[in-house]
C-alpha positions in Angstrom: 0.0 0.0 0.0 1.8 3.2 -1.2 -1.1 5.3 0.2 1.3 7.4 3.4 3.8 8.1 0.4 1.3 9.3 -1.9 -0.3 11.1 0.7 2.6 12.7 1.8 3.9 13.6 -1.5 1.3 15.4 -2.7 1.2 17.5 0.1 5.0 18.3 0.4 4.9 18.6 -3.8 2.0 21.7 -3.2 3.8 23.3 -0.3 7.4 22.9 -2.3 5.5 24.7 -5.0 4.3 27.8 -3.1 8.6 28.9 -2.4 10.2 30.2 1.2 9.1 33.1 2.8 5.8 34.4 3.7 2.2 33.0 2.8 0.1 35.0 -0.1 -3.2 34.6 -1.0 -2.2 34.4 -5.2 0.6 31.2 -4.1 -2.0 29.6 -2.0 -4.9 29.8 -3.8 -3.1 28.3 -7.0 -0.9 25.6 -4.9 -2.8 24.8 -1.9 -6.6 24.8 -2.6 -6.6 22.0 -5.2 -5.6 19.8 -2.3 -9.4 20.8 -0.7 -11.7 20.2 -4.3 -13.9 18.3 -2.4 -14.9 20.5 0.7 -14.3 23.6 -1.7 -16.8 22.1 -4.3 -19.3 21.3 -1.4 -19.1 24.9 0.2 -19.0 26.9 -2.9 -21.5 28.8 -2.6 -20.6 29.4 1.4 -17.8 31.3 3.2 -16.9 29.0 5.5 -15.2 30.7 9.0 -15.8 28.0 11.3 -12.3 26.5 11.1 -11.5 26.8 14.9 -14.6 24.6 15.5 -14.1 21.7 12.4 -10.8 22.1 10.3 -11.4 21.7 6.4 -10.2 18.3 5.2 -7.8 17.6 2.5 -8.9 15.4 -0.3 -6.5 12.8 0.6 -8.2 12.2 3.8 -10.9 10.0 2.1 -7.7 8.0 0.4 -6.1 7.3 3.7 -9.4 5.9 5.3 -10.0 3.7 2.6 -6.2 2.6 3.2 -6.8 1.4 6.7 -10.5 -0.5 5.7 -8.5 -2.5 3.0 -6.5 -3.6 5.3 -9.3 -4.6 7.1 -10.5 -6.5 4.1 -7.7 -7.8 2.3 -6.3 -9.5 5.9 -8.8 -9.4 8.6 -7.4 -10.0 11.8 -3.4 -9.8 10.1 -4.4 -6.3 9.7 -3.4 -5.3 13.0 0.4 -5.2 11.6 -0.3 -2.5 9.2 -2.9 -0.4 12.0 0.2 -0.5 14.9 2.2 1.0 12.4 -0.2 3.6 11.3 -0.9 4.4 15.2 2.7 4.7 15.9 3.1 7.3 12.7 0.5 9.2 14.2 2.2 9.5 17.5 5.0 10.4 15.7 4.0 13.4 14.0 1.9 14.8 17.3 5.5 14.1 19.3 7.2 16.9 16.4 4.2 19.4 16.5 4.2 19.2 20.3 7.9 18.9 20.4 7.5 15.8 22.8 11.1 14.4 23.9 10.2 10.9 22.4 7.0 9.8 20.7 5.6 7.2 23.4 5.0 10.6 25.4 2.1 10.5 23.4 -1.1 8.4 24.0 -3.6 8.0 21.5 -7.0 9.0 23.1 -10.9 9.4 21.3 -11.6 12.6 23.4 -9.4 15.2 25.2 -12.0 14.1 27.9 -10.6 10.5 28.2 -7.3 12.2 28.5 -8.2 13.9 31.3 -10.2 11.4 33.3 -6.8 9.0 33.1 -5.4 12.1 35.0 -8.1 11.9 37.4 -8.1 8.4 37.7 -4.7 8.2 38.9 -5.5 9.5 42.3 -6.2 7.2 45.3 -8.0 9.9 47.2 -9.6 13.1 45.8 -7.2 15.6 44.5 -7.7 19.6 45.0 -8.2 20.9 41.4 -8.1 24.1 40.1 -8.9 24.8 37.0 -11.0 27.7 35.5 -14.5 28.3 34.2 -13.3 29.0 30.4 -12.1 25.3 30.0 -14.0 23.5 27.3 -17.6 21.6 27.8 -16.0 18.1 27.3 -13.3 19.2 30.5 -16.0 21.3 32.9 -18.2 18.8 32.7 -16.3 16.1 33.5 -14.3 18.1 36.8 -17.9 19.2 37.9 -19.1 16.1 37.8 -16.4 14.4 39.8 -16.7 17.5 42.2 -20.3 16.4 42.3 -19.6 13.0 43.2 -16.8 13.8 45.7 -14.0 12.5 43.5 -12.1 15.5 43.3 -12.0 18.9 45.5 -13.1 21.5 42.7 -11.4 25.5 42.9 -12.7 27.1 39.8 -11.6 30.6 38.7 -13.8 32.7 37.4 -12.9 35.6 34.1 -12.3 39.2 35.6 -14.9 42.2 34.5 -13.4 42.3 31.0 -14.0 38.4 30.4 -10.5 37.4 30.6 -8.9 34.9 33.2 -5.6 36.7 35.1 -3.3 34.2 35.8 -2.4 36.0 38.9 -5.9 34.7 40.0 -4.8 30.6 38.9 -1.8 31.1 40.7 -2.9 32.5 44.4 -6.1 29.5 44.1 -2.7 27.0 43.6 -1.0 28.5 46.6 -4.2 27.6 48.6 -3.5 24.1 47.8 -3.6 21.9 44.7 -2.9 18.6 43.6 -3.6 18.9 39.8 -4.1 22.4 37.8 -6.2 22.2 34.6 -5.7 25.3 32.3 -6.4 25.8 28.4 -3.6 27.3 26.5 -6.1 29.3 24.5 -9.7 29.8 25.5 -12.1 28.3 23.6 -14.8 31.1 24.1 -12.8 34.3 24.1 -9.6 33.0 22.3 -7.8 34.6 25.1 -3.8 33.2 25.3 -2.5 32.4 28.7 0.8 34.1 28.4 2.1 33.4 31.4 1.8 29.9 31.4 5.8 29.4 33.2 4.4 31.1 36.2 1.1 28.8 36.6 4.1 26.1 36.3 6.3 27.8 38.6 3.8 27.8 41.6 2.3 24.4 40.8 5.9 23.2 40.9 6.3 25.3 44.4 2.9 23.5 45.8 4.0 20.1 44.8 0.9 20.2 41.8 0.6 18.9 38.7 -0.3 20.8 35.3 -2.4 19.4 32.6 -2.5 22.4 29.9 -5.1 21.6 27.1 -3.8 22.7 23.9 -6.8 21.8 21.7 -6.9 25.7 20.7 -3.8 26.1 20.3 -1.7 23.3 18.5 -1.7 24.0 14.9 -2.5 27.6 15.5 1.5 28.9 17.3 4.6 26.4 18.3 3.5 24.4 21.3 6.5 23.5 23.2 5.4 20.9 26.1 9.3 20.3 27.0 9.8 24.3 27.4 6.7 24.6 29.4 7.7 21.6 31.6 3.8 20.8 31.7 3.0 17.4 33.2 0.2 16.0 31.0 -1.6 18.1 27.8 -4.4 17.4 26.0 -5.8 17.9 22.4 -7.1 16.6 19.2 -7.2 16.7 15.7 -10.5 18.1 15.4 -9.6 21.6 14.2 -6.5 23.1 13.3 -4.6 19.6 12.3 -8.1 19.1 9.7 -8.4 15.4 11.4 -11.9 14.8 12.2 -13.5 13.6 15.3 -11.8 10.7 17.5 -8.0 11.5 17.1 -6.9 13.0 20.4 -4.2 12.1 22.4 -3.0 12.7 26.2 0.7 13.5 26.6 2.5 13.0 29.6 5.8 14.1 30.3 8.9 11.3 30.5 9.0 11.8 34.3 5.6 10.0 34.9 6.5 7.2 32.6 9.0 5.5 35.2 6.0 3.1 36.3 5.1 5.3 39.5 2.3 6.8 38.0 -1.0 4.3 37.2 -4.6 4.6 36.1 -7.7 3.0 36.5 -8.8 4.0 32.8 -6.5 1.1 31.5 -7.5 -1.9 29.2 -5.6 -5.2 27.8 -4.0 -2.7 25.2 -1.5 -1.5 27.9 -0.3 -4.9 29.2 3.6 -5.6 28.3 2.6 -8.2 25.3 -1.2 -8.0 25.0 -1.0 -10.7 22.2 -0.1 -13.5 24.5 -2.9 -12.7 27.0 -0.7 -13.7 30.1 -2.6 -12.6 33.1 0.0 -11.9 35.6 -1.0 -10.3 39.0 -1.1 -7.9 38.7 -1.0 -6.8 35.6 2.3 -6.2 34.1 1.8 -3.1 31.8 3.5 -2.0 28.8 7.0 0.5 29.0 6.7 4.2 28.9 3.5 5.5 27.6 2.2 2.5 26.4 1.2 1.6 29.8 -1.9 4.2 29.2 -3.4 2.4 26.4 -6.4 1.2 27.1 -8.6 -1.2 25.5 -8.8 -2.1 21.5 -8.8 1.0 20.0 -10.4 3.1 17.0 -8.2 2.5 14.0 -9.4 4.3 11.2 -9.4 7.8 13.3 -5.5 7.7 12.7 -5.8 7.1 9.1 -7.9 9.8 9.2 -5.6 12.0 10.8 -2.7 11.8 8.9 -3.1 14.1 5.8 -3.6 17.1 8.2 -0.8 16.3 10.6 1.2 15.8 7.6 0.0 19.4 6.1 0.2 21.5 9.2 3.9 20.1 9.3 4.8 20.3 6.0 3.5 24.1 5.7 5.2 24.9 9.3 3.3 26.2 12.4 5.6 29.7 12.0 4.3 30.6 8.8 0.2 29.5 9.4 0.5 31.7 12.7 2.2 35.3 10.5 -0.5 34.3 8.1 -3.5 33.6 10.7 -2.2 36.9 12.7 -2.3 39.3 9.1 -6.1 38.0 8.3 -7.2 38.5 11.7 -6.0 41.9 11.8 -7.9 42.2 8.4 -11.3 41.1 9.9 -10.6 43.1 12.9 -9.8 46.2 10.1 -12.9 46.0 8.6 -15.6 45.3 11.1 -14.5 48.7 12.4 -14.9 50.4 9.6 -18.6 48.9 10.0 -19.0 50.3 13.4 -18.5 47.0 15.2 -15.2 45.7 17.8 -13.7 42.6 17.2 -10.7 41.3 18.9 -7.7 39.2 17.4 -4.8 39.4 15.6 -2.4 39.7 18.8 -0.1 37.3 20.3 -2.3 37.1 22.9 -4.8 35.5 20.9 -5.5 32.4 19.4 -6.7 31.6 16.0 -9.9 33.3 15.7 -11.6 37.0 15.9 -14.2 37.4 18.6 -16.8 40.4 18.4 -18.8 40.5 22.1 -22.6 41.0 21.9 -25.6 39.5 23.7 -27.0 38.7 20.6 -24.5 36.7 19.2 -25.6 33.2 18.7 -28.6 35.2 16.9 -26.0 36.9 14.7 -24.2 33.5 13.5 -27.9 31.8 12.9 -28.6 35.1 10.4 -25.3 34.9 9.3 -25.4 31.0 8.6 -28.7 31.5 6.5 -27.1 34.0 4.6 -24.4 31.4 3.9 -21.5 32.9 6.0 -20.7 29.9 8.6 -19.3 31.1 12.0 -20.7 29.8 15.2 -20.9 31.5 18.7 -20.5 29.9 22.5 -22.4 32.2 24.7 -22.4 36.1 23.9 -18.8 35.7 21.7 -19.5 35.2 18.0 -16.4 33.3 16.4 -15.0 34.0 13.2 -11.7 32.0 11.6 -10.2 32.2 8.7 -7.6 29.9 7.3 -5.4 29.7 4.4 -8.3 28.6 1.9 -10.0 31.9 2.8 -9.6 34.8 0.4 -9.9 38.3 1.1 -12.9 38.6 -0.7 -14.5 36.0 1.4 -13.7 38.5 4.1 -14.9 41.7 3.3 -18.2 40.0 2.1 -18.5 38.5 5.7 -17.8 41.9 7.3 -20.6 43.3 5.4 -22.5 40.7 6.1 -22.4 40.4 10.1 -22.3 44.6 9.8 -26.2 44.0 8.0 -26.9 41.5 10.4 -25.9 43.7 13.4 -27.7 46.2 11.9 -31.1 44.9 11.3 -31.3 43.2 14.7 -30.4 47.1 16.3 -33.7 47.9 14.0 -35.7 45.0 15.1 -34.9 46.0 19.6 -35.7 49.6 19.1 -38.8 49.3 17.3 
């Protein structure tokens, strides 16, 4: 099956083509976008800026799915061979873009949720953990719930007057006492960077704590750099930057808790030493490094699936999608002003989106999705993302479009 080499070549064959230097809209839109026909076909007629929330697939994707289920039917159980290899590729490539000291730092998870309950579940009493109100549904809900059940002692940190989350607050809650800290890099509803994410380490460190950062929101979008931030654990996924799809996520755990010390109820026969033999020592012996947080027979074709975005994200570079990202945020920011309306984005301390504040916002991106301009909102923050498939055209038709839409719901309250 040549499929990886195929896959791969096209991709580093388009991104060869587009030269050094810095990202333009002419290079990318003759290079690049012929790798998206499919999704580009599909949404032709829409302007698609909900890329923070589901990243565009490549065409390739479909190939490399199809590679895994004919394995699947050519060998049947002899499969396995070819889907260990393709698991290992994938933690591979998520080891380079997290710049993980070695790959088995790196365990393939369907949620960033299962990631995070492995965490919990390595605890023999309840842990004090702080974390803050703008982590993701899939985290909250699971920390509220074992706060609920008495599982875990729950500190939440709530956003200051202006909406964002001062880590001066995370650390004095840590210095109170914590076991584990639970922090996103970027925050999903604001896109708010934490900046200062050495000193959240720095006192966790102090109080004897753990970190688990979440990256979803930010891997893809700037270098990640788990071995410079001397984080514990990290979660994330392929769902929207890397352009993977549901189901590839992964839990990382720094090379310090991979000595055997560390163990988790959330296990399964996948993390035995030689799960092949089915030996049943007592108790279980478990697999070396990170493979001792496997769990049971896993998803296969979600790493298939993965593969052609991991392999474009690193093949185009993090450094250049990030000056890129930053210039057409700034652009969006640019001209919803001119429209009357504040939008924030473009600045290192934000992620990968543009956020404009406004109670009526999840109104705004229903209006906005009938009119064929996909954004989404999460609470009173309407999200907008563009990516390297979006022109500037696209732009300045969406600007006028949310600037109608803001407009003729202002008509609609005041009459």
């Amino acid at each position: 099956m040549n499929a990886p080499a195929a896959t791969a070549e096209s991709i580093d064959a388009a991104v060869l083509a587009l030269g050094p230097g810095p990202l333009s809209e002419a290079a990318l839109q003759t290079q690049i976008a012929p790798l998206f026909s499919r999704v580009r076909s599909a949404f032709r007629d829409r302007i698609y800026l909900a890329n923070h929330s589901l990243g565009r697939p490549l065409d390739v994707m479909d190939d490399d799915i199809r590679e895994g289920s004919a394995a699947w039917y050519a060998q049947l159980g002899g499969a396995w061979e070819a889907w260990e290899a393709e698991i290992t590729a994938f933690r591979d490539r998520l080891a380079r873009l997290l710049n993980a000291p070695r790959p088995d730092c790196v365990v393939p998870k369907t949620s960033a949720g299962q990631g995070l309950r492995t965490i919990l579940n390595t605890y023999d009493n309840a842990p004090r953990v702080v974390a803050t109100r703008g982590e993701f549904d899939s985290l909250d809900v699971i920390l509220r719930e074992y706060a609920r059940r008495g599982r875990i002692a729950l500190t939440m940190i709530e956003a200051r007057m202006d909406g964002r989350f001062d880590t001066a607050d995370i650390i004095a809650a840590i210095g109170n006492g914590a076991d584990l800290v639970v922090v996103s890099q970027v925050i999903f509803t604001t896109g708010q960077r934490l900046l200062d994410l050495h000193g959240i380490v720095s006192a966790a460190r102090y109080s004897r704590a753990k970190v688990l950062l979440d990256v979803y929101h930010a891997l893809g979008v700037f270098p990640v750099d788990v071995t410079e931030l001397d984080v514990d654990f990290a979660v994330g996924g392929s769902y929207k930057y890397l352009r993977g799809g549901p189901g590839a996520c992964f839990l990382y755990l720094h090379p310090r808790h991979l000595d055997g010390s560390l163990r988790t109820l959330d296990t399964g026969w996948f993390a035995k030493r030689e799960p092949f033999t089915y030996r049943r020592p007592d108790p279980p012996q478990l697999g070396e490094g990170g493979n001792a947080f496997l769990e049971s027979t896993p998803p296969v074709l979600p790493f298939y699936q993965a593969r052609a975005g991991q392999l474009f994200t690193v093949a185009l570079g993090v450094e250049r999608l990030r000056v890129y990202s930053l210039a057409q945020q700034r652009r969006v920011v640019a001209l919803l002003a001119k429209q009357g309306l504040v939008a924030t984005g473009g600045s290192e301390d934000h992620g990968a989106f543009v956020v404009v504040e406004d109670e009526c916002a999840e109104a705004w991106a229903s209006a906005l999705r009938a009119a064929g301009i996909i954004t989404d909102a999460r609470g009173r923050y309407l999200r907008l993302c563009p990516d390297v498939l979006t022109t500037d055209a696209e732009l300045v038709q969406a600007a006028d479009g949310l600037a109608a839409v803001a407009a003729d719901r202002a008509a609609t309250r005041s009459v």
